[in-house]
C-alpha positions in Angstrom: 9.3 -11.7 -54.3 12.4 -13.9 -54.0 15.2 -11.9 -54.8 17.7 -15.2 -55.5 15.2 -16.1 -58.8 15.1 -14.1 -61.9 12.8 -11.6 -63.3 11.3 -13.9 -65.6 11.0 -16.3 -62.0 8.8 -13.9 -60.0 7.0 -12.3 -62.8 5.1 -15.7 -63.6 5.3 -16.9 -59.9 4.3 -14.4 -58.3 2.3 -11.4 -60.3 0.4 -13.2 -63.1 -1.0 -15.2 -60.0 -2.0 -12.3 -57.6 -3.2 -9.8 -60.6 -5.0 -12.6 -62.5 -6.8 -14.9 -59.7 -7.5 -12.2 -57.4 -8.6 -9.1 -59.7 -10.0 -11.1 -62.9 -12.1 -8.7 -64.4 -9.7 -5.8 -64.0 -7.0 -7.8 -65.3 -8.8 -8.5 -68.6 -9.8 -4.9 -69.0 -6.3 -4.0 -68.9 -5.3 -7.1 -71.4 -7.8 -6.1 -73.2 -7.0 -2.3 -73.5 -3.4 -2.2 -73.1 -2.7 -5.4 -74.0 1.8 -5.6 -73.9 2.1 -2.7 -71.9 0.3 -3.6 -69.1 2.2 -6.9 -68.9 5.7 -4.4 -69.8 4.5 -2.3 -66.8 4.2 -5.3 -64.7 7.8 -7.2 -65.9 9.7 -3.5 -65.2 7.7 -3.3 -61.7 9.4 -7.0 -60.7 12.8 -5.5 -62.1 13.0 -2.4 -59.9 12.6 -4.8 -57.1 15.7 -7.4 -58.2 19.4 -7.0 -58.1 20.5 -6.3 -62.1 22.1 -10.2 -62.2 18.3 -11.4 -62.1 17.1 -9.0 -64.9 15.9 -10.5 -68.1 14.8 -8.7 -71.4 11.4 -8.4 -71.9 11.9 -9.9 -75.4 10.1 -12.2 -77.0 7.1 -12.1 -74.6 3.7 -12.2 -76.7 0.1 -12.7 -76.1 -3.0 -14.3 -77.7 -6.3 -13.8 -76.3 -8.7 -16.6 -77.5 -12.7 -16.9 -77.0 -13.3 -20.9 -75.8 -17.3 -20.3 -75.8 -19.5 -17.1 -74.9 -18.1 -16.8 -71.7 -14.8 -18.9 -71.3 -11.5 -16.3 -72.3 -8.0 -17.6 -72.5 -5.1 -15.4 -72.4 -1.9 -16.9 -73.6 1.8 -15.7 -72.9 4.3 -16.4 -74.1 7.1 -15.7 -72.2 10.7 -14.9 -72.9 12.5 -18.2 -73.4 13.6 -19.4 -70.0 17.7 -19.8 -69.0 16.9 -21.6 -66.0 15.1 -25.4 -64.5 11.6 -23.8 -63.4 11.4 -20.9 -65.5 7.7 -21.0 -67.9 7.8 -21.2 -71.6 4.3 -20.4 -72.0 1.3 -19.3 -69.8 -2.1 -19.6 -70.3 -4.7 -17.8 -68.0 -8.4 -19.3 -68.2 -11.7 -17.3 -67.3 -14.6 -19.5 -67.0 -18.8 -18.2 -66.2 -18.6 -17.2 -62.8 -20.2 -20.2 -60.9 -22.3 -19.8 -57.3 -23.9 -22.8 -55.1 -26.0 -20.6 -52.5 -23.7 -17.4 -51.2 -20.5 -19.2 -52.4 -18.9 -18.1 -55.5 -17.0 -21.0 -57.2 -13.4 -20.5 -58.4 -13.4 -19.4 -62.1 -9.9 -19.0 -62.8 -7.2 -21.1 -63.8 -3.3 -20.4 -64.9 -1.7 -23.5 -66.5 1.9 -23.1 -67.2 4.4 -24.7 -69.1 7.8 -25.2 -66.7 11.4 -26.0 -68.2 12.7 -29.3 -66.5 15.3 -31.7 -67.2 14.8 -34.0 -69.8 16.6 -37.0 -67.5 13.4 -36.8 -65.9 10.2 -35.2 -68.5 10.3 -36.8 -71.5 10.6 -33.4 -73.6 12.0 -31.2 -70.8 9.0 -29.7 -70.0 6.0 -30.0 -67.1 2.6 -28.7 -67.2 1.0 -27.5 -64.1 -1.4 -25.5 -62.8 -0.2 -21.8 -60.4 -2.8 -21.4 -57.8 -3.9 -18.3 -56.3 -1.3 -18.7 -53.7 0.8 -19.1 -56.3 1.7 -22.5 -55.4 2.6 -24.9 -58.8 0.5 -28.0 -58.6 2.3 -30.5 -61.4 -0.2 -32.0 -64.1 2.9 -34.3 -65.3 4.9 -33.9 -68.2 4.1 -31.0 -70.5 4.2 -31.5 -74.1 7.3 -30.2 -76.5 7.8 -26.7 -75.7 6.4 -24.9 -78.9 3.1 -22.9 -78.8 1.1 -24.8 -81.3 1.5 -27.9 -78.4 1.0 -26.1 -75.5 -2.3 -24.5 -76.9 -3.0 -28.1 -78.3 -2.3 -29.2 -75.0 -4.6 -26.7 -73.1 -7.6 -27.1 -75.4 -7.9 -30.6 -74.5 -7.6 -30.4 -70.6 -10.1 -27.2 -71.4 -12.7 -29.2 -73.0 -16.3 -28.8 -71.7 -17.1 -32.8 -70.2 -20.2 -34.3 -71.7 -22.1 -36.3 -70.4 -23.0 -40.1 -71.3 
């Protein structure tokens, strides 16, 4: 946990990562069953770990759990709107069918976020990129405007099942 960033910072950086990518199934069940208080929990474990300048209300923070197909789940969050360059608008977690080529199990995650930048250099202020499981932001490029209706917009299409020719 950086300690310089805010609450808002390290909660998307750093938790939704390691809870989502690395304990999937638990973390629906919880999404699923507790749905705002599990998150809560989480944002007020991150707090009692920063100095009170880096705190942020919880305010404002939502989520929308939508079925993409029998199998695919995507959790969206909406986060507290973000004061600072690099802070997320909106997250959405993806849960695909588990995958396996022999003894390997295939990744079947995937956290997209949506990043406040400046607009002198993304075209609405925004930039869309993916958190791995080492929590390491991989840009997509610029994100669409910042509301929900185009970041879900946005997600659906990059989500969209390939066909074949």
């Amino acid at each position: 946990m950086d300690k310089k960033k805010s609450q808002h910072y390290n909660f998307c950086y750093d938790v939704i990562p390691a809870l989502f990518h690395s304990q999937t199934d638990e973390f629906m069940k919880y999404i699923d069953r507790d749905g705002m208080k599990f998150l809560e929990f989480w944002w007020k474990h991150v707090a009692s770990q920063l100095p009170a300048e880096m705190l942020v209300p919880f305010a404002g923070t939502k989520i929308i759990v939508e079925e993409r197909s029998p199998k695919t789940r995507i959790v969206f969050i909406t986060m507290p709107p973000p004061r600072h360059e690099g802070e997320m608008y909106f997250l959405a977690l993806i849960r695909n069918p588990e995958k396996r080529f022999a003894f390997l199990r295939l990744p079947s995650t995937r956290i997209l976020g949506l990043v406040k930048r400046s607009k002198d250099q993304f075209e609405h202020g925004t930039e869309l990129g993916d958190l791995t499981p080492r929590a390491i932001f991989v840009s997509q490029g610029n994100g669409p405007a910042a509301t929900f209706e185009e970041f879900k917009r946005k997600i659906f299409e990059m989500t969209q099942p390939k066909t074949r020719a």
